[in-house]
C-alpha positions in Angstrom: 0.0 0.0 0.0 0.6 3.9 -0.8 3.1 2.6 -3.7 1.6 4.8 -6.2 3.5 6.9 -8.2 3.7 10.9 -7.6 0.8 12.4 -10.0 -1.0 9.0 -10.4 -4.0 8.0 -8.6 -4.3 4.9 -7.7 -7.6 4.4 -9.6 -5.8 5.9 -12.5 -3.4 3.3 -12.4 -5.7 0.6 -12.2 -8.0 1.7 -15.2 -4.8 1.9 -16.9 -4.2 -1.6 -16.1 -7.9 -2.9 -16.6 -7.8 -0.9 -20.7 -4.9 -2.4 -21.5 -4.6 -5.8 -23.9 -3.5 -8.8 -22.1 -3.0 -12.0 -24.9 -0.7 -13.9 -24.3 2.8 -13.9 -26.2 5.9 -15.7 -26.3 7.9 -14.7 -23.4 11.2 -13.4 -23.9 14.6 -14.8 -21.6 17.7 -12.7 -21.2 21.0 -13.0 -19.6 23.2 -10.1 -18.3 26.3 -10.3 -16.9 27.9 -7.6 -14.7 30.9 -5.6 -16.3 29.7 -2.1 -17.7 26.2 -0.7 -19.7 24.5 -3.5 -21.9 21.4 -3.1 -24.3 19.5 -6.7 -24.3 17.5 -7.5 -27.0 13.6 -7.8 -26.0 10.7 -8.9 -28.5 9.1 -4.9 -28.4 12.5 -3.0 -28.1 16.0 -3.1 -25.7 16.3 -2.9 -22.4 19.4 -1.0 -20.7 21.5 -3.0 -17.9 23.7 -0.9 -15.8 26.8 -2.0 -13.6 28.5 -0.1 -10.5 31.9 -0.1 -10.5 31.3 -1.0 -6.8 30.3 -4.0 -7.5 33.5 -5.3 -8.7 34.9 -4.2 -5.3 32.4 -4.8 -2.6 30.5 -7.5 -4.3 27.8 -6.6 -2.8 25.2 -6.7 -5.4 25.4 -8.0 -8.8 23.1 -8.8 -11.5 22.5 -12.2 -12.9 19.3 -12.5 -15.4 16.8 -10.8 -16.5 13.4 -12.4 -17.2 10.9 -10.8 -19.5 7.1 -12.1 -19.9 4.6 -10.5 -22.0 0.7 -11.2 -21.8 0.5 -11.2 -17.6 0.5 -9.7 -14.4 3.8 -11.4 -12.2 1.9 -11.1 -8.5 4.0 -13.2 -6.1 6.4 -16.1 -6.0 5.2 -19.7 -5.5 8.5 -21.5 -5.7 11.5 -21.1 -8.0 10.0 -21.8 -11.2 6.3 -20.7 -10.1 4.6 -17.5 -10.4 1.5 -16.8 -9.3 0.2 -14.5 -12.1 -3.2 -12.5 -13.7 -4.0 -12.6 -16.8 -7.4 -12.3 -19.2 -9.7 -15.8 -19.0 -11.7 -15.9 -22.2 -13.5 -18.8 -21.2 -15.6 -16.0 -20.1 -17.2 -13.4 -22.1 -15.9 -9.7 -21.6 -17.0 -7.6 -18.5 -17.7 -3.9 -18.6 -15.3 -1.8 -16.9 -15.3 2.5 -16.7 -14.5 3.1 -20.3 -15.1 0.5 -22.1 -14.9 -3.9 -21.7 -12.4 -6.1 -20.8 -11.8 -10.3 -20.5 -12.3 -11.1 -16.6 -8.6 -11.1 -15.1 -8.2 -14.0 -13.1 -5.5 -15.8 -10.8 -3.3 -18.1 -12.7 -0.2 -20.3 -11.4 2.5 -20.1 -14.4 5.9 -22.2 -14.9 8.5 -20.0 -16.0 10.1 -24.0 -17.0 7.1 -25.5 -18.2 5.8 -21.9 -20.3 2.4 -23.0 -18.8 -0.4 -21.0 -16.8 -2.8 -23.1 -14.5 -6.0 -21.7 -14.0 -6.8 -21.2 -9.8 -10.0 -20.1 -9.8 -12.1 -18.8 -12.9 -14.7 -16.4 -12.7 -16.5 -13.6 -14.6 -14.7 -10.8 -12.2 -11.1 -8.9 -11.8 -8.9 -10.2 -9.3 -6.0 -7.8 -7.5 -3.7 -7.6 -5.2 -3.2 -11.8 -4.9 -0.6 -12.4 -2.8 0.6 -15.9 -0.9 0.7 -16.5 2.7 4.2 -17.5 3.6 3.6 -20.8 4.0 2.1 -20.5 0.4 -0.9 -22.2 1.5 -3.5 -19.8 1.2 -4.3 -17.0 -1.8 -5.1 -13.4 -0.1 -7.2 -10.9 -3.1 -9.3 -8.3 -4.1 -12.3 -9.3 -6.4 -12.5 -5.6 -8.3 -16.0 -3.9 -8.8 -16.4 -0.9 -10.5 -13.7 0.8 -9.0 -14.4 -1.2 -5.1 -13.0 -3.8 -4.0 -14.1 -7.3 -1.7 -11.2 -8.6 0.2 -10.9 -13.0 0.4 -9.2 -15.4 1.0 -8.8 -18.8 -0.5 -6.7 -21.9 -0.6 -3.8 -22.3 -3.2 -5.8 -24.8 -5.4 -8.4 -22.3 -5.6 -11.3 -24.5 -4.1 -12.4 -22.7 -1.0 -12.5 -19.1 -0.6 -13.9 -16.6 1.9 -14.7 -13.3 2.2 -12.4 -11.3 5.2 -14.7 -7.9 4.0 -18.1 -6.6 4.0 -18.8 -6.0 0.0 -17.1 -3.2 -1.9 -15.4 -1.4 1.4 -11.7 -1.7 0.2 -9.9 -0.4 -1.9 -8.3 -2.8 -4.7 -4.5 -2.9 -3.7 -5.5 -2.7 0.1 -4.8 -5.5 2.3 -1.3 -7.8 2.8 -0.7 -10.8 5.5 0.4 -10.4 8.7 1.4 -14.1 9.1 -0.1 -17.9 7.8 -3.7 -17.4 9.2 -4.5 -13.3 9.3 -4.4 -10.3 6.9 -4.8 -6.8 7.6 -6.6 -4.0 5.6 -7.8 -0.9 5.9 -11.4 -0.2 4.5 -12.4 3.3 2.1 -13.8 4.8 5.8 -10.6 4.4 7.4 -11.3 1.4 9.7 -8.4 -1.4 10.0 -9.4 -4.8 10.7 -7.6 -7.7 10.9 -9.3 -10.8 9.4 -8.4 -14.6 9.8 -9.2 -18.1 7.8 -12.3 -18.4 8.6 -13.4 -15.1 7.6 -13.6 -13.7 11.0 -12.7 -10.3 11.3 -11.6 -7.7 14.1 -11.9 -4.3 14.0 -8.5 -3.0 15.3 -9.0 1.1 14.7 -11.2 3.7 13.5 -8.9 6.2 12.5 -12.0 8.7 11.6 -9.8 9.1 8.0 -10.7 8.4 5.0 -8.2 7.2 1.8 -5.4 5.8 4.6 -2.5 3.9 3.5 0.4 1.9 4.9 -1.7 0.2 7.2 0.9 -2.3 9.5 0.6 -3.7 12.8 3.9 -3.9 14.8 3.6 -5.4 18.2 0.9 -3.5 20.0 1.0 -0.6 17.6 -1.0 0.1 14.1 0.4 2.1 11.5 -0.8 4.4 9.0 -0.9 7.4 6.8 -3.2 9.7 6.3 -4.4 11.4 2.6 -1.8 14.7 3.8 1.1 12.5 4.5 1.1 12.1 8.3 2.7 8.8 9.7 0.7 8.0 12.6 0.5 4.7 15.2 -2.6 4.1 17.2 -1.5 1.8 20.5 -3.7 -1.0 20.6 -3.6 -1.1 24.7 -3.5 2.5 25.7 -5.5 3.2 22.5 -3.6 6.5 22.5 -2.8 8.0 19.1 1.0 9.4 18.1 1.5 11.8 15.1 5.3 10.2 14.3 6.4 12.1 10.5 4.5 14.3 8.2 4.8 14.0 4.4 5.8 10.2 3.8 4.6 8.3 1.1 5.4 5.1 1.4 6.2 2.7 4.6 7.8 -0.8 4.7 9.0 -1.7 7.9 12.0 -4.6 7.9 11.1 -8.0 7.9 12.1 -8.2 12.0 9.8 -5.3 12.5 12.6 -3.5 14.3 13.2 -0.8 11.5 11.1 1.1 9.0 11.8 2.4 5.3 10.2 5.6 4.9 10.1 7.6 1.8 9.7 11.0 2.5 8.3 13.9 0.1 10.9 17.0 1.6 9.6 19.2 -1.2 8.1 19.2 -4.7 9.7 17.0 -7.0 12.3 16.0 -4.4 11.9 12.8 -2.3 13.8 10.8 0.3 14.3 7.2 1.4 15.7 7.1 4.4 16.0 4.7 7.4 14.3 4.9 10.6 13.3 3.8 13.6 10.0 2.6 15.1 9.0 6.3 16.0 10.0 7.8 12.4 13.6 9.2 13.8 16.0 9.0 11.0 18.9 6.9 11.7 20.8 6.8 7.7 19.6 8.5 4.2 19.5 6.1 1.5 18.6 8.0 -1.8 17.3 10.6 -3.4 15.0 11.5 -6.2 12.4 13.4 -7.9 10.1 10.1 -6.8 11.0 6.6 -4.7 8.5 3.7 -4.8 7.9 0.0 -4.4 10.0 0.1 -2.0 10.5 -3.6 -0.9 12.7 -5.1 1.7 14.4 -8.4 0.6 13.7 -11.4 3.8 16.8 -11.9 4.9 16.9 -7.8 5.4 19.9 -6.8 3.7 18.8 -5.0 0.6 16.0 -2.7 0.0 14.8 -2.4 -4.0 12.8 0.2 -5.2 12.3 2.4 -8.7 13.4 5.9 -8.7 13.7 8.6 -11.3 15.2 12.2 -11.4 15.0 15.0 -13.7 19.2 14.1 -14.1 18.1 11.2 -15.8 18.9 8.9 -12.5 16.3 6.5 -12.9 15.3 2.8 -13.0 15.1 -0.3 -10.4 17.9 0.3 -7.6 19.0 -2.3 -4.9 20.2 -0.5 -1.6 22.6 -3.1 0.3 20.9 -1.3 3.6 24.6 -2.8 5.6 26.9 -0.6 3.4 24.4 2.3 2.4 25.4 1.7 -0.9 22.8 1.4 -4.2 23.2 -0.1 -7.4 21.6 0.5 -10.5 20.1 -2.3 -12.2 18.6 -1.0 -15.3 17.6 2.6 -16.5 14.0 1.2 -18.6 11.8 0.2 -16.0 10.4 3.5 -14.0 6.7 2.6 -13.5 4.7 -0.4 -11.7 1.3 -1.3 -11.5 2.3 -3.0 -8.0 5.4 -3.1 -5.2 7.9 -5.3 -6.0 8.4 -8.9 -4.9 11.2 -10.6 -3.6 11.6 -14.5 -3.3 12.4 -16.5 -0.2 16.1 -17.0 -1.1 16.4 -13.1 -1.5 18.0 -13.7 -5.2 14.9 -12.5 -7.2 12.4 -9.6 -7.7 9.1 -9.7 -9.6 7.8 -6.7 -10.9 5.1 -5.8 -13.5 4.8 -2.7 -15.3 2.2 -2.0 -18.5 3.7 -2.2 -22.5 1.9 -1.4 -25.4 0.7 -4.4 -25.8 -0.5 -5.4 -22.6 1.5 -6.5 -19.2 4.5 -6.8 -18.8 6.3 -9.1 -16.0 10.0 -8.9 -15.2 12.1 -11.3 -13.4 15.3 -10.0 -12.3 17.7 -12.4 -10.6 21.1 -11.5 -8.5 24.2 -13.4 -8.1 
């Protein structure tokens, strides 16, 4: 949540999603090494890889492969050659949407080995935001209506799912887990709940806001930000309210939930990711940039990824190796995302889809 890019909407981005053509084509593999700039060859144009120099001395992030796939939305990692994907399902006729019609999107599971995409579960409706429990047993998502969403749940084969929302009350990328059997969202009124298996749901906080994003629970506390920008925690106990930082945009706190990676809008067209602490004090600057997001914290917590571009022409996916405070570049050519970035269990490989011409496009890129 609250990974949107500066100067467009969320709903923007997902009518921009829904309008554009999603057949599927032949995917598109690429190898890069690591020494200097390289142009690799894709099916609808090149794609620019970058090297640090750093890299050749502190070894501390290096590029291995690049995957391209055209045709589908890469959501989440299954296993190694697994991706849990969207894509059109024209067993089904088309679906009206805000400007037009579209094939119903649904949840797919595709081998990257294989080339094949397994149907989950089929129906005339948009799916969002599908993401796997850690155990990958269960399927969180948000079944899209006209611009609302319904929060479920389901098993990973796609037989049993249940609803963790009242109908239409959140917002389509809303909603992540907070371990095997509960998720947490935050509803279009500004109410957090936190929803198990079963469907049973606890109201955690009404924040009395309405459009609230970054919505995590971190021992007793719930955090949040407002439409203006204000980081905020609600303590569950002393239900006492803190104001912590004002004008961040985007919030992912480290996988131990002992530090948090804010990015921070200092003025216009200048933003900052920086490191802090569990009360938004700043403890190291990371980068820099006319606008930071998708931020995403690799699990074994030594790298932060993120896109980032600059009126200098600084722009692209970056890896932060958050024990040196030093970034790498990975490639210049991919500077917008229809969702935050995903990073495997191994920490070796990041999923993230962005829209072509054509449709969706999903990337793969793997680190030595």
């Amino acid at each position: 949540m609250g990974w949107f890019p500066k100067g467009m909407s969320g709903l923007a981005l997902v009518s921009l999603a829904f309008l554009t053509g999603c057949s599927m084509e032949r995917l598109s593999e690429t190898e890069a090494s690591t020494t200097g700039r390289q142009e690799i060859a894709t099916p609808s144009g090149t794609m620019t890889v970058k090297d640090s120099p750093r890299h050749h001395v502190y070894n501390e992030v290096a590029l291995r492969k690049i995957m391209r796939y055209e045709g589908f939305h890469g959501m989440d990692f299954h296993s190694e050659n697994q991706l849990l994907i969207r894509q059109d399902n024209k067993d089904y006729p088309p679906i009206p949407v805000e400007d037009g019609e579209i094939y119903p999107r649904n949840l797919y599971l595709y081998h990257t080995v294989k080339k094949e995409a397994k149907l989950i579960y089929g129906a005339p409706e948009i799916h969002c935001n599908a993401q796997y429990s850690p155990d990958k047993r269960h399927i969180y998502y948000v079944q899209n209506t006209e611009e609302t969403g319904t929060a479920y749940i389901m098993d990973h084969e796609g037989k049993k799912r249940v609803p963790v929302s009242e109908k239409g009350r959140v917002h389509v990328f809303s909603g992540h887990w907070l371990n095997n059997e509960e998720v947490l969202y935050a509803t279009f009124s500004g109410e957090i709940y936190r929803a198990d298996l079963s469907g049973k749901k606890q109201l955690l906080v009404k924040t009395g806001k309405s459009s609230i994003k970054n919505t995590y629970l971190i021992n007793d506390w719930v955090y949040y930000t407002t439409i203006d920008g204000e980081l905020v925690a609600y303590n569950l106990k002393t239900k006492q309210t803190k104001g912590l930082k004002k004008n961040v945009v985007w919030v992912a706190p480290s996988p131990d939930q002992k530090w948090l990676a804010l990015v921070v809008n200092e003025a216009d067209s200048h933003m900052t990711l920086m490191l802090t602490d569990l009360q938004g004090r700043s403890k190291a600057k990371l980068n820099e940039a006319s606008e930071i997001h998708g931020v995403s914290w690799s699990p074994d917590q030594t790298k932060l990824s993120y896109i980032l571009s600059s009126q200098d022409a600084k722009q692209g996916l970056f890896v932060t190796d958050v024990r040196s405070n030093r970034a790498v570049q990975l490639t210049a050519d991919v500077y917008h995302l229809i969702a935050p970035i995903k990073w495997d269990a191994a920490s070796k490989n990041m999923l993230l889809s962005t829209v072509g011409e054509k449709g969706f496009v999903t990337y793969v890129f793997s680190l030595k």
